[in-house]
N, C-alpha and C positions, 0 to 999 in steps of 0.2 A: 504494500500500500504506500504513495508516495504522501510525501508529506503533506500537511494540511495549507491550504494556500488562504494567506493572508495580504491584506487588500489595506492599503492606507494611506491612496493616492484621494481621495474624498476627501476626507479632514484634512488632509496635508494640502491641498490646493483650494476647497472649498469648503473648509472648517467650520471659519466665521462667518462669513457670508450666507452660507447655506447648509448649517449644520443636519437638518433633516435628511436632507439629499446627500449630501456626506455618509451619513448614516445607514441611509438605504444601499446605497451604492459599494462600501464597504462588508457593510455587514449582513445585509440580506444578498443581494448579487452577486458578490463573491464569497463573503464568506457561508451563508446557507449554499446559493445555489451550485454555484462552480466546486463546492464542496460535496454536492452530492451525489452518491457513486453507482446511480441506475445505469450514468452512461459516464465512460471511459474519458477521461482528460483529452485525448487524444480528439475523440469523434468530438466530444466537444467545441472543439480548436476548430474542429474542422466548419462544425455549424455555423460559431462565429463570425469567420471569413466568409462564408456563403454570405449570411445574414448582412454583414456590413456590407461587402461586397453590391449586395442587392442593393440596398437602400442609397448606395454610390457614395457612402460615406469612404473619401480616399484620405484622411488627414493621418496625425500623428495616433490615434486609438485606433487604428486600422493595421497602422505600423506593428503598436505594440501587440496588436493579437496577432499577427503574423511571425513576430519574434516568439509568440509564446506556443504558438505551432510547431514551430522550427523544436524548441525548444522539449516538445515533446514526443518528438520523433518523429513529423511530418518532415518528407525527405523532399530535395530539390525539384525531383520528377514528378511528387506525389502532389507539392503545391501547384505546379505548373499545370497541370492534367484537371487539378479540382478548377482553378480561374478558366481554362481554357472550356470545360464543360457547363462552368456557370454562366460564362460570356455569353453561351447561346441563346437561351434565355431571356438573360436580364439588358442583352445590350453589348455590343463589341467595342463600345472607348467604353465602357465602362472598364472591361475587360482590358483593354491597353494600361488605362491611368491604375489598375491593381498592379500588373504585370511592373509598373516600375519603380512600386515600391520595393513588390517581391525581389526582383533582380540585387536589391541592396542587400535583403536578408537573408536571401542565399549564396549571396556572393561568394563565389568557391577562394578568393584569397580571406572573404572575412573567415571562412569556414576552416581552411587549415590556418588562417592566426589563432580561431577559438584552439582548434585541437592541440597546438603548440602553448598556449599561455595553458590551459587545462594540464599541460605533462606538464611545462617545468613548475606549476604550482604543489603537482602532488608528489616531488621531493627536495630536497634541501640544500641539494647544492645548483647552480645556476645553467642556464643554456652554455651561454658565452656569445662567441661573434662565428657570421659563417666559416667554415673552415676554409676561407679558399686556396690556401698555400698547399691543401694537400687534394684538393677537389679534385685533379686528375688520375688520384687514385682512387675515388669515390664512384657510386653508380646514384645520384641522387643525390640531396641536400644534406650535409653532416654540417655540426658543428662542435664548436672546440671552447672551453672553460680553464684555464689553468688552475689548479687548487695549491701545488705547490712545484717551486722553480727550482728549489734549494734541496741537497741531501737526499732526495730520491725526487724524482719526477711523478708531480699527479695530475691526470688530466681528465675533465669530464668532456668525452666522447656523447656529442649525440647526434642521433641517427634517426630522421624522416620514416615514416613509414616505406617500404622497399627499399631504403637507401643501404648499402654495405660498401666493405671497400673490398678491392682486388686483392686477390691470392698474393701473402705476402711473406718473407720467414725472415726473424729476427738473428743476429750473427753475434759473436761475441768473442774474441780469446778467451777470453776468461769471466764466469759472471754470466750475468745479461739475462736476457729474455723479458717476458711482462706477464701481470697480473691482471686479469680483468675482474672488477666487481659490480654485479647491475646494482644500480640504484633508484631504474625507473621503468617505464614499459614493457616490453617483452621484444625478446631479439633471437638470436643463434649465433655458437660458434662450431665452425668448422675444420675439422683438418684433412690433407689430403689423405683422401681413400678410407677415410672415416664417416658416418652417420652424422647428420648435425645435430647440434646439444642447443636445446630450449633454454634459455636465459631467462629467470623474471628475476625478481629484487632481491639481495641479499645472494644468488648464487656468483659463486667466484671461481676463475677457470687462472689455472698454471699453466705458460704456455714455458715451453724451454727453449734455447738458443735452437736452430737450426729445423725447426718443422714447419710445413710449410701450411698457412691456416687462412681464413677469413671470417669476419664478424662485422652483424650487419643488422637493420630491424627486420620484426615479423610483416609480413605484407599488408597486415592492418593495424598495425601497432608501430606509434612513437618509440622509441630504447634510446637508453644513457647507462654509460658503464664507466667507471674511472678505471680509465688505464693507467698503471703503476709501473714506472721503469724500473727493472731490478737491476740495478748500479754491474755494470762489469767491466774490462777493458778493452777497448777499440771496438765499442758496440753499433752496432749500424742495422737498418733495413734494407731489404731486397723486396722491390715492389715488381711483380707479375703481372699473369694476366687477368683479366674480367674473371667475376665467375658468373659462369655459364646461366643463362637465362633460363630455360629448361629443367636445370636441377635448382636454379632458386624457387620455381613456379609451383614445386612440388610440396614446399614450406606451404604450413599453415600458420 
């Protein structure tokens, strides 16, 4: 059951003025009715936007139920298909002047900024800045956090839904290799001629000098791992090729 939805844009805008109406509008309208669970939050949302829709109401309470749609798992296709069936209807500029609010609150960049501000909030250490110094070794958007510069190397690695980097193997005389620890989403690590290993938070992989591996996100899922250099002498990378498009598609 989701949580109970509470409503205090009435008093908060039309308090004093209109405190009856405040009244109703919080607390009968939303708080009874959008409260009650004969029908799904979901279909609700969807009524709404019909409902305004109809009545050609296109301002900012059009806006916000359309974000509250969104917000309740009405998907890009599904808002499009409900305006596009209602348009027939009610009226085709009506159906335009919906369509350009819509465009803003499904805006596929607003939609992976939500999903990236949602990861880096549910853990504790930061994004950082794109990685592009190593972007040629990437398939996808990664980025890069330093934690520490000094006495071992920590770095918060994160990694785009699909994003991974190329087959790569760490070298060392002596010493070396890296530690990976998730701290956020879900991902995989890989070694050559091995099965890949599901990463979620708190799992940690020892990789040793000389195997040849890659590590990347799940195809639907954000990942962050701090990679830990493990101090050795004349330690260096060997960056490879892609990995294969075919065996990444096979991840879940």
């Amino acid at each position: 059951m989701k949580d109970k939805i509470i409503q205090i844009a009435g008093r908060k805008q039309l308090g004093e003025f209109a405190p009856e109406f405040a009244h109703f509008n919080d607390d009968i309208l939303f708080g009874e009715n959008w409260n009650n669970h004969d029908i799904d939050l979901r279909t609700r949302c969807i009524i709404t936007m019909v409902a305004l829709m109809s009545s050609g109401i296109t301002d900012s309470s059009l806006t916000y139920h359309l974000q509250n749609a969104k917000a309740n798992g009405v998907t890009k296709s599904e808002a499009a298909a409900i305006i596009t069936h209602t348009a027939f209807y009610i009226g085709w500029p009506k159906g335009w002047a919906v369509f350009r609010l819509a465009m803003d609150v499904w805006n596929d960049k607003n939609i992976a900024d939500d999903a990236k501000s949602k990861h880096e909030a549910s853990m504790m250490f930061p994004i950082g800045m794109p990685n592009d110094a190593f972007a040629k070794y990437f398939i996808g958007q990664s980025y890069l956090a330093p934690i520490s510069t000094s006495q071992v190397g920590i770095y918060n690695v994160t990694f785009e839904p699909k994003c991974r980097n190329n087959w790569h193997i760490h070298h060392a005389d002596k010493g070396g290799g890296q530690i990976l620890v998730c701290v956020g989403g879900r991902g995989y690590y890989c070694e050559w001629g091995k099965e890949p290993i599901e990463m979620n938070p708190g799992d940690c992989i020892n990789i040793p000098v000389g195997v040849k591996h890659w590590h990347g996100a799940a195809p639907d899922s954000w990942f962050s791992h701090l990679a830990i250099e493990v101090p050795g002498e004349n330690c260096s990378n060997e960056w490879l090729e892609d990995v294969d498009n075919e065996q990444y598609k096979t991840l879940k």
